[in-house]
C-alpha atoms as an extended CHARMM CRD file, in Angstrom:
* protein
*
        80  EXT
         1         1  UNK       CA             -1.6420000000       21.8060000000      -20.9690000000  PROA      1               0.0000000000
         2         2  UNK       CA             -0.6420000000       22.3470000000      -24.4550000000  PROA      2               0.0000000000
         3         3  UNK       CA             -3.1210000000       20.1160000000      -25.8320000000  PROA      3               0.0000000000
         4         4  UNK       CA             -5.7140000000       22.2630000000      -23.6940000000  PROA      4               0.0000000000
         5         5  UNK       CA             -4.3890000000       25.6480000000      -25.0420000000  PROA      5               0.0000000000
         6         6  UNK       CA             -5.3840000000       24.5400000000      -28.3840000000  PROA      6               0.0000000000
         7         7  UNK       CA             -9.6620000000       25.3400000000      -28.1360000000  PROA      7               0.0000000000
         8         8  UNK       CA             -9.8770000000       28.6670000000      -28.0070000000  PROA      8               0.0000000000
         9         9  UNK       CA            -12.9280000000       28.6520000000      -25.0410000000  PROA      9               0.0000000000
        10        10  UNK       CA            -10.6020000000       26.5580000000      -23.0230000000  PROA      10              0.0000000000
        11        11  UNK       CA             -9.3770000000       28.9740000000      -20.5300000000  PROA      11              0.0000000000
        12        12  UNK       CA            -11.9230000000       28.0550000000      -17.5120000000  PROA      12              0.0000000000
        13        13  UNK       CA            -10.7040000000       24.5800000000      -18.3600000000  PROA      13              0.0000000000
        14        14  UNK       CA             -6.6420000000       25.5890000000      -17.9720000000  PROA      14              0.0000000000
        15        15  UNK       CA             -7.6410000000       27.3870000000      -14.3220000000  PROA      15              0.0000000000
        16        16  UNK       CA             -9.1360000000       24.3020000000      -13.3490000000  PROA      16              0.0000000000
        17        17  UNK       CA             -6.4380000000       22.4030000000      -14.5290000000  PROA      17              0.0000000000
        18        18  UNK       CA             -3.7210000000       24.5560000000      -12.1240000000  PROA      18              0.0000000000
        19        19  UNK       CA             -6.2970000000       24.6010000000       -9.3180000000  PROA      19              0.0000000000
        20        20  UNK       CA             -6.6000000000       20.5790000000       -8.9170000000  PROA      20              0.0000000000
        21        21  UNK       CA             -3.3090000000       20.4520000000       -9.5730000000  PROA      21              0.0000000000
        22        22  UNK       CA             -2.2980000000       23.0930000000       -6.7810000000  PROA      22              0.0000000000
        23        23  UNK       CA             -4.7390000000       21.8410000000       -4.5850000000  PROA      23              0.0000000000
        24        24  UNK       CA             -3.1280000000       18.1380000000       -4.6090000000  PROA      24              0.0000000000
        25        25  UNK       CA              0.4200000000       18.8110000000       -4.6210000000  PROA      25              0.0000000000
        26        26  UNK       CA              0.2730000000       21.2720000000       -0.9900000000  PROA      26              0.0000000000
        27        27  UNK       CA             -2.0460000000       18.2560000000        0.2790000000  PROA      27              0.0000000000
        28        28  UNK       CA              1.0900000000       15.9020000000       -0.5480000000  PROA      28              0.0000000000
        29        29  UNK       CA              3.5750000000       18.6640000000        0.6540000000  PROA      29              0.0000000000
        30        30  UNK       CA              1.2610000000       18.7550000000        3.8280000000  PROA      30              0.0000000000
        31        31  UNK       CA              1.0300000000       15.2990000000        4.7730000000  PROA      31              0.0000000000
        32        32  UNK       CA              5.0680000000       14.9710000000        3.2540000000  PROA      32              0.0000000000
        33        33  UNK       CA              6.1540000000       17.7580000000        6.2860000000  PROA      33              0.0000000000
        34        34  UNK       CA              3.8630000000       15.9780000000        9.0330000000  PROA      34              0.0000000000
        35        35  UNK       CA              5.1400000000       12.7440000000        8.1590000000  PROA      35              0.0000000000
        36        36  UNK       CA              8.8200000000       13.9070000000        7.9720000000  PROA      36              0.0000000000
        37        37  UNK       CA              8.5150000000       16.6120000000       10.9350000000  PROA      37              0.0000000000
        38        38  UNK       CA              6.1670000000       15.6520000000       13.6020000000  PROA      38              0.0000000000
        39        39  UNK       CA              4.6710000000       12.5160000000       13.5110000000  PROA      39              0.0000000000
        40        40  UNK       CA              4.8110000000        9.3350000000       11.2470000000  PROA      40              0.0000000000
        41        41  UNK       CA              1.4700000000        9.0990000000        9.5410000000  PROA      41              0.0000000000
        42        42  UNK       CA             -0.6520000000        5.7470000000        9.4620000000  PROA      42              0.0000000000
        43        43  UNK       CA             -0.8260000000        3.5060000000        6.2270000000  PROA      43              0.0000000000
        44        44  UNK       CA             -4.2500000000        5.1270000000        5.6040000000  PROA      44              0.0000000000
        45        45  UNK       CA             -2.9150000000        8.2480000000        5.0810000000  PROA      45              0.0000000000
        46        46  UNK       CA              0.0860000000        7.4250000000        2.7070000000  PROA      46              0.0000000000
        47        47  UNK       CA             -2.7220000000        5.6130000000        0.7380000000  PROA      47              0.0000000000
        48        48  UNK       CA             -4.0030000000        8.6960000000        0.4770000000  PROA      48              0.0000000000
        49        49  UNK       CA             -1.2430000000       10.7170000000       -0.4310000000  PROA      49              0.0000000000
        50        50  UNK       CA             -0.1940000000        7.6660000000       -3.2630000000  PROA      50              0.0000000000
        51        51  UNK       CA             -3.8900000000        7.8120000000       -4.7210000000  PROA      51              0.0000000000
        52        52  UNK       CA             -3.7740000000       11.6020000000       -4.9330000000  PROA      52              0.0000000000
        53        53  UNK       CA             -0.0570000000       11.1470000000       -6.2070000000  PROA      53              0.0000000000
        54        54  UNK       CA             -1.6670000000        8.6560000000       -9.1660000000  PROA      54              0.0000000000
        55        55  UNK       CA             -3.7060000000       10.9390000000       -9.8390000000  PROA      55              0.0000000000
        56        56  UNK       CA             -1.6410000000       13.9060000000      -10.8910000000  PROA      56              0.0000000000
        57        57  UNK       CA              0.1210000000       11.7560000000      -13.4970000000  PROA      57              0.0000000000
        58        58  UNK       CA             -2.8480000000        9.7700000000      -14.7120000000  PROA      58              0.0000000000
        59        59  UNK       CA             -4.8500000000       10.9090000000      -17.7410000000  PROA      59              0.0000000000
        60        60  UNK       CA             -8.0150000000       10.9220000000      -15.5800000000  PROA      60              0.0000000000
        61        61  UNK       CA             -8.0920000000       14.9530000000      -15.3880000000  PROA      61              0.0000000000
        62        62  UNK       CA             -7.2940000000       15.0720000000      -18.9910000000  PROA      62              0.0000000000
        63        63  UNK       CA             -9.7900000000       12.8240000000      -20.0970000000  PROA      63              0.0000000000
        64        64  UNK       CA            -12.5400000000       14.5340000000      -17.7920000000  PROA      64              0.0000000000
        65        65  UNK       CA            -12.1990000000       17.7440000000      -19.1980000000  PROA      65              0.0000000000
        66        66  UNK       CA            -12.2970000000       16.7030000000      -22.5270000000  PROA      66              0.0000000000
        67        67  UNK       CA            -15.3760000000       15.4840000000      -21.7330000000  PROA      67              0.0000000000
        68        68  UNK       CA            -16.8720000000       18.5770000000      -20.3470000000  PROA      68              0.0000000000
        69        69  UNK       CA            -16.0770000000       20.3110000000      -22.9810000000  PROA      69              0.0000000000
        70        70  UNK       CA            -17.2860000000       18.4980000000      -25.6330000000  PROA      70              0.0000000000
        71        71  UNK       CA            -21.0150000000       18.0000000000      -24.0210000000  PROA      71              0.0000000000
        72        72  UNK       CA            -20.4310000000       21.6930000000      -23.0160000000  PROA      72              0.0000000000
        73        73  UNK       CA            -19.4590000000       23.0910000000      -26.5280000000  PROA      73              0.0000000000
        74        74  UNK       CA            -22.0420000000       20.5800000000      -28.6510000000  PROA      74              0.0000000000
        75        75  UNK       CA            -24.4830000000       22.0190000000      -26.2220000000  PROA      75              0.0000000000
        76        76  UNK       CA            -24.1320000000       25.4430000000      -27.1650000000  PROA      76              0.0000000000
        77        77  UNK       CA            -23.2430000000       24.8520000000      -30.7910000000  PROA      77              0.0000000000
        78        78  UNK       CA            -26.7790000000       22.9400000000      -30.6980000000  PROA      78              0.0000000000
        79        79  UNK       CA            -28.7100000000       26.0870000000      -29.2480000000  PROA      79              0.0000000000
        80        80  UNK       CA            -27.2370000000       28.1500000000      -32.3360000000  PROA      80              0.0000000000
């Protein structure tokens, strides 16, 4: 986050940042309170929720982004 804050055109990059990030922790609090209240879930599923889980503290995101925004920025920075 703070290494995102630092380009200045960054900020679409920040809300997509806390969206994917939002969106995968409720889908590991979801399948965490059907697991622990109604029903165990099958292996598949904890897969899932481990892969999704790896995810969140991998650099993947990071390095995506980075990406984007450089082919994004050397685009524009091309056009001028």
């Amino acid at each position: 986050m703070w290494a995102l804050k630092k380009y200045s055109g960054a900020v679409w990059m920040i809300a997509v940042w806390h969206f994917v990030h939002l969106v995968l922790i409720l889908f590991l609090l979801l399948i965490g309170f059907v697991d622990w209240f109604y029903i165990p879930l099958s292996f598949k599923w904890k897969h899932l929720g481990a892969s999704a889980h790896e995810f969140l503290i991998s650099p993947v995101l990071y390095c995506i982004a980075g990406i984007v925004h450089r082919s994004f920025f050397s685009e524009c920075s091309n056009k001028l």
